[in-house]
C-alpha positions in Angstrom: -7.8 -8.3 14.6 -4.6 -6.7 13.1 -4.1 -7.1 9.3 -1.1 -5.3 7.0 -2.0 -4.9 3.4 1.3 -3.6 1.1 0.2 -1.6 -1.5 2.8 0.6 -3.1 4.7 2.2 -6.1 1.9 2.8 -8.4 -1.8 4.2 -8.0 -2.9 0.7 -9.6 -1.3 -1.0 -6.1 -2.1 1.4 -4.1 -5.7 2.9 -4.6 -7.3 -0.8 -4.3 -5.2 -1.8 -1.4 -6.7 1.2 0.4 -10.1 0.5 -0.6 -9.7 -3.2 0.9 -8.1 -1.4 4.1 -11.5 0.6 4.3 -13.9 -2.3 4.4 -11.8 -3.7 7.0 -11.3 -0.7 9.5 -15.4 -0.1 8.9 -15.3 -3.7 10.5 -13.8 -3.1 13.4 -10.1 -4.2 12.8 -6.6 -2.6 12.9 -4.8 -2.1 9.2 -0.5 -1.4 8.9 -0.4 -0.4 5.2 3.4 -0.9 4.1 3.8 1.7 1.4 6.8 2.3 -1.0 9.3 5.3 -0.8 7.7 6.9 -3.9 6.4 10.3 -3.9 3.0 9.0 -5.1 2.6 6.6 -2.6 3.2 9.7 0.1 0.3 11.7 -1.7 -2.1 9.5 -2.2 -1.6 9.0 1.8 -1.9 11.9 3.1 -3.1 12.9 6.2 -4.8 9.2 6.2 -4.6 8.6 9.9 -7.3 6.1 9.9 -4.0 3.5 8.9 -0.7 3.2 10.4 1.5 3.4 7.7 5.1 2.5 7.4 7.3 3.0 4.4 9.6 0.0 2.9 11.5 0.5 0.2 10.3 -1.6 -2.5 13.0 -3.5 -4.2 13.1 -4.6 -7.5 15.8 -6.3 -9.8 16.6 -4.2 -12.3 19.6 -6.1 -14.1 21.1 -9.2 -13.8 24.6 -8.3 -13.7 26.5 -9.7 -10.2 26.9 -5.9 -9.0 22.9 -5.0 -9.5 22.0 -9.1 -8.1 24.4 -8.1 -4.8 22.6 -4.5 -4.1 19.4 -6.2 -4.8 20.6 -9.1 -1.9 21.4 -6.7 -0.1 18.6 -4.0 -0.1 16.1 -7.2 -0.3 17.4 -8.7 3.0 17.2 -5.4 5.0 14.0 -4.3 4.2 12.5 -8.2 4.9 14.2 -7.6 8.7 12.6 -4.2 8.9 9.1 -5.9 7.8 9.7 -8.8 10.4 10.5 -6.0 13.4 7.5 -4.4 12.6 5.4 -7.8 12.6 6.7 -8.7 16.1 5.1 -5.3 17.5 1.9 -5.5 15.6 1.5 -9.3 15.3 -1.0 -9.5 12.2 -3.2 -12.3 11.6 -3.4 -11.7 7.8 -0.9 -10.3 4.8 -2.7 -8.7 2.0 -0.4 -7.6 -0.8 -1.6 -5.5 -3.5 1.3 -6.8 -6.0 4.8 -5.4 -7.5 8.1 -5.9 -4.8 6.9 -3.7 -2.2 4.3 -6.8 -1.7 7.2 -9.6 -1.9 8.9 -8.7 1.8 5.7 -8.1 3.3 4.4 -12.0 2.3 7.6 -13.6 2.8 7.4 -12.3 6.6 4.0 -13.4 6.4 4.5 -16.4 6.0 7.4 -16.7 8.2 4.9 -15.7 10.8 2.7 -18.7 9.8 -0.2 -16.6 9.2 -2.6 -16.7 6.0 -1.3 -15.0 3.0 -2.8 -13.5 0.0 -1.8 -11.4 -3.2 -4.2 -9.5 -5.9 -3.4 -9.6 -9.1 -5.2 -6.5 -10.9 -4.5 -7.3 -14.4 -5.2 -10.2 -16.9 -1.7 -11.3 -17.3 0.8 -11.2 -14.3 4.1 -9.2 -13.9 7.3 -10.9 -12.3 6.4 -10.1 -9.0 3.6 -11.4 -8.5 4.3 -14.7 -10.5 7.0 -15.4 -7.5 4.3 -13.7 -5.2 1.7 -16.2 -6.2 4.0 -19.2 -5.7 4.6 -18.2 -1.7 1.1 -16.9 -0.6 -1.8 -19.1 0.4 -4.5 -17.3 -2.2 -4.3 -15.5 -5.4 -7.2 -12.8 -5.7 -7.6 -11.6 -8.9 -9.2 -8.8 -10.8 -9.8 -11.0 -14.3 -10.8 -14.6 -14.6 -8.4 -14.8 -17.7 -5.0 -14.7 -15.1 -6.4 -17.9 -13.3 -4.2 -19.6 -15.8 -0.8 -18.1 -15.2 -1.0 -19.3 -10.9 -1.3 -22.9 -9.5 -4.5 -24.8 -9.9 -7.1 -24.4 -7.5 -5.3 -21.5 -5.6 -7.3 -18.1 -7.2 -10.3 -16.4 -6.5 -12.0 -14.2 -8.5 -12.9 -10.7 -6.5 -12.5 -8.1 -9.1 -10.4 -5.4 -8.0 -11.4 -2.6 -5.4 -12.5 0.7 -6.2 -11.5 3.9 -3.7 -14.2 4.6 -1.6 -14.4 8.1 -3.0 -15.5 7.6 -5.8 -18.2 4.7 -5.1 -20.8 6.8 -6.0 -21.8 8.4 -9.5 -22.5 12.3 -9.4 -25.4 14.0 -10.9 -24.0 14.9 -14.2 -24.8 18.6 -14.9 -23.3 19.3 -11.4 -20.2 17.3 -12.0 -20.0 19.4 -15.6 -20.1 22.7 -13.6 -17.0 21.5 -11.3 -14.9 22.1 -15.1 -16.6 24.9 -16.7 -18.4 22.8 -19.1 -21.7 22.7 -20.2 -24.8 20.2 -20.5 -25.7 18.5 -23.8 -22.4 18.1 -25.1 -20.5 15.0 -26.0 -17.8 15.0 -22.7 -14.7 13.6 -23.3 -12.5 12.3 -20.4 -8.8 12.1 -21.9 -6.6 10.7 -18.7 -2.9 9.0 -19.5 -2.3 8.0 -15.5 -0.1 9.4 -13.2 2.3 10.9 -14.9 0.0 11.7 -18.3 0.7 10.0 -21.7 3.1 12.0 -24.1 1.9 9.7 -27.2 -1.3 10.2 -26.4 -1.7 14.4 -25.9 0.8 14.4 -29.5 -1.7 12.3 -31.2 -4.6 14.2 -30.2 -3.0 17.4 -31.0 -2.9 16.2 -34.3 -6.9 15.5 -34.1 -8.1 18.1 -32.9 -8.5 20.1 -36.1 -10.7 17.0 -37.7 -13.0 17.7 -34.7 -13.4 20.9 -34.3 -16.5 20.9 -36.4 -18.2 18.6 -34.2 -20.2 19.2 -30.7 -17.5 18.3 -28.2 -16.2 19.1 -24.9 -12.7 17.6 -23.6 -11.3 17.1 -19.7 -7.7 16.4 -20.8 -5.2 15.2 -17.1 -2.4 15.7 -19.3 0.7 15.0 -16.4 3.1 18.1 -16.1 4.6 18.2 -19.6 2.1 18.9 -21.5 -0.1 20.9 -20.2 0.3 24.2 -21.5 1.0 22.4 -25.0 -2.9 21.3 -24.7 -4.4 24.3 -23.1 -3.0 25.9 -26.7 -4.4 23.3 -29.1 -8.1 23.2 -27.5 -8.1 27.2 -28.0 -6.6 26.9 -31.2 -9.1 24.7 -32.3 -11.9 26.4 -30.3 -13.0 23.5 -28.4 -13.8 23.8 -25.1 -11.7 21.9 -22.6 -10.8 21.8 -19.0 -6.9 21.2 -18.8 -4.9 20.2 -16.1 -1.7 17.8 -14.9 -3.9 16.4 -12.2 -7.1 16.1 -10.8 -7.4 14.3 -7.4 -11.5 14.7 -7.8 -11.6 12.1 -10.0 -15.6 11.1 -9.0 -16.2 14.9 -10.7 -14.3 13.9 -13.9 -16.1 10.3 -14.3 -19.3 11.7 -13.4 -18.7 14.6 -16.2 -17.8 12.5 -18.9 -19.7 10.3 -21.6 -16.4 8.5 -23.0 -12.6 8.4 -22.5 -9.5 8.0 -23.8 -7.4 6.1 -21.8 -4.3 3.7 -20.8 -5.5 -0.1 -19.9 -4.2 -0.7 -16.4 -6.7 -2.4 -14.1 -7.1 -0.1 -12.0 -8.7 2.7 -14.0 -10.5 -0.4 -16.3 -12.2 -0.9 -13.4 -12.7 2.4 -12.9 -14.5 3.5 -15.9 -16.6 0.4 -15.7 -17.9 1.7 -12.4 -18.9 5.0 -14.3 -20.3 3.3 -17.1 -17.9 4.6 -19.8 -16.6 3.6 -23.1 -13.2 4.3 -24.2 -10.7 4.4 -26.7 -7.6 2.6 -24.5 -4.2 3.6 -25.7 -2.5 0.7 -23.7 1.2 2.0 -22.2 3.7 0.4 -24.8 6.4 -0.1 -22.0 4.4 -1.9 -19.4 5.3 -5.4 -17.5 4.8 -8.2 -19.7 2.5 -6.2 -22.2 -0.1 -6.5 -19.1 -2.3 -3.6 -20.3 -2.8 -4.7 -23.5 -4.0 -7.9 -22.2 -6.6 -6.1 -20.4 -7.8 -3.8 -23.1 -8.3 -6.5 -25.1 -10.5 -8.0 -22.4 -12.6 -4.8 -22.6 -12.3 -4.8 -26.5 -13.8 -8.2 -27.0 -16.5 -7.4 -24.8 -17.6 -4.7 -26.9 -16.7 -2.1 -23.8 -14.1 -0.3 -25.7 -11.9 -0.3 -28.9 -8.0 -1.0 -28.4 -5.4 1.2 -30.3 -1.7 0.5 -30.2 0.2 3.8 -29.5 2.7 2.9 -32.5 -0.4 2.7 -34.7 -1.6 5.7 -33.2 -1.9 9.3 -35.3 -4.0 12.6 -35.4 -6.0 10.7 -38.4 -6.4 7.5 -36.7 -8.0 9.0 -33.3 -9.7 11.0 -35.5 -11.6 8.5 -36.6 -12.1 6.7 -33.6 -13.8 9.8 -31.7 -15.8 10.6 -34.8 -17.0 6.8 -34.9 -18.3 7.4 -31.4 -19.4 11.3 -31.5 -21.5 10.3 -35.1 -23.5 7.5 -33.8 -25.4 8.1 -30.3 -26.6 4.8 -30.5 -23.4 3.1 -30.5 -21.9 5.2 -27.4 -25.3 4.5 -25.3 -24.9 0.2 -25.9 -20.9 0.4 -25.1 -21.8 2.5 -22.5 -24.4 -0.2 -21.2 -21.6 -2.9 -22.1 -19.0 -1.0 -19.7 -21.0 -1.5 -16.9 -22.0 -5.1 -17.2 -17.7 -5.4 -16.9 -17.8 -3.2 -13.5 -17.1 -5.9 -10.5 -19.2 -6.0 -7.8 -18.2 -5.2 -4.1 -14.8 -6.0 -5.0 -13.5 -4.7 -1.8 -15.9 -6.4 0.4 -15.4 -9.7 -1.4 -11.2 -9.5 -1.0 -11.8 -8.2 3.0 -14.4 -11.7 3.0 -11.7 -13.9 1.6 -9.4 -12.9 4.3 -11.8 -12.8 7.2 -12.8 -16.3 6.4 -9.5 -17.6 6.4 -9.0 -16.5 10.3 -12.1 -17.9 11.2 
């Protein structure tokens, strides 16, 4: 069968909606992926020719001023007849969207084509999107039990949210440590702000570092573009060893190296470090869509997974403290550590690619 799953704009959309592609081609069946026009969506693609991709531009509403509402008309109703043109050559017989507005054009042809719709919502409180998403699909999927409440009753499912197929599978440590220059027996830190790194968070730890340097620790800082020669000075000035760079795309290596992170909250990499088994110290990005990634730290906060610090509330003494309250107590990192992976979901992708098989059955 044919399916299109739109999964664009950010890594949180996009990484799962791949994942759920890859269970599905494994089966046998034909996947369009509608993408976004963003540079990351183009990347993360790359010479994937196991998908035929198209690229939509992903519309969102930025104002509501009658100038911004026309454009928005406007690019909104040409992009839903370029998604209906390429439905009448491909003729799905399922819409998967992976949330945000590059999934709202994609469902609404959908459903125009009278074919079963779904949307997965990654994070434990909804962004605008997928609140109008979820009123126009025939299933919600969702990441966290706690967003059931935010969608009509009776219409979710609980799948958890798919991880990439890359990095399904936990490397031996030692080897993983090597990839970095790093060396066994050390506390590993994994310190990762997203995409585009987390300014807050490389400043604040800047500011930490000289409270650790008397302590046994090694660092894997992702610190985005801007700050990465601004870290590569501070570990040597402190003289702890670190790996530093914008980006990693080997991301299996970096989970597999490390034996806690500091992180942002978005579902995608929650999930993620549940898979690996790793505690963190989430930083949740103070800017995000309805506050969603604080609503998911505090998910992994209340089950004992991680401890939440607001980035206002954030300084070089209070992360300080946090790291030392996990490098000074073994104990304490080994039963969060056992307490992220009881949060890891479970065949996630398999379980959303199920949902959507059934319902063409």
């Amino acid at each position: 069968m044919n399916f299109v799953i739109a999964a664009g704009g950010t890594g949180g959309h996009l990484f799962p909606g791949l994942a759920v592609g890859e269970v599905l081609i494994k089966r046998g069946h034909q996947v369009m992926l509608i993408i976004s026009e963003k540079e990351i969506d183009s990347l993360a693609t790359q010479g994937r020719t196991d998908f035929r991709i198209e690229r939509v531009p992903g519309v969102g509403l930025q104002s509501k001023n009658p100038i911004a509402l026309v454009k928005f008309l406007l690019k909104f109703r040409a992009g839903l007849a370029q998604v209906k043109a390429l439905y009448r050559d491909f003729q799905p017989q399922a819409v998967l969207g992976m949330g945000g507005f590059t999934s709202t054009a994609p469902l609404l042809a959908g459903r125009a084509a009278k074919v079963p719709t779904f949307v997965h919502e990654s994070n434990a409180i909804p962004g605008k999107s997928n609140k109008f998403n979820g009123r126009i699909v025939t299933r919600v999927l969702l990441g966290f039990e706690e967003c059931a409440q935010f969608f009509p009753p009776g219409k979710c499912t609980v799948t958890g949210t798919p991880i990439r197929t890359s990095l399904a599978t936990r490397l031996d440590q030692t080897q993983a440590l090597a990839a970095f220059g790093l060396t066994p027996g050390k506390p590993t830190l994994l310190v990762m702000g997203g995409s585009q790194g987390a300014h807050g968070i490389n400043q604040s730890l800047v500011n930490a570092l000289p409270s650790l340097a008397q302590h046994p620790l090694q660092v894997i800082h992702l610190t985005g573009k801007q700050d990465e020669q601004l870290m590569r000075e501070s570990y040597a000035r402190a003289g702890i060893p670190a790996f530093v760079a914008a980006f990693y795309h080997r991301m299996e290596e970096a989970y597999s190296a490390a034996d806690f992170a500091i992180s942002r909250s978005g579902a995608a990499s929650l999930t993620e470090l549940s898979h690996f088994a790793l505690p963190s110290i989430l930083i949740p990005y103070p800017f995000a869509a309805e506050d969603h990634q604080t609503f998911n730290a505090n998910i992994f906060e209340k089950r004992g997974a991680a401890t939440l610090l607001k980035e206002r509330e954030t300084s070089g003494e209070t992360l300080a403290q946090k790291l030392l309250w996990f490098l000074e107590d073994p104990q304490r990192l080994s039963d969060m550590s056992a307490r992220s992976a009881s949060l890891a979901p479970q065949q996630a992708a398999e379980r959303v690619a199920d949902t959507i098989l059934n319902s063409c059955a």
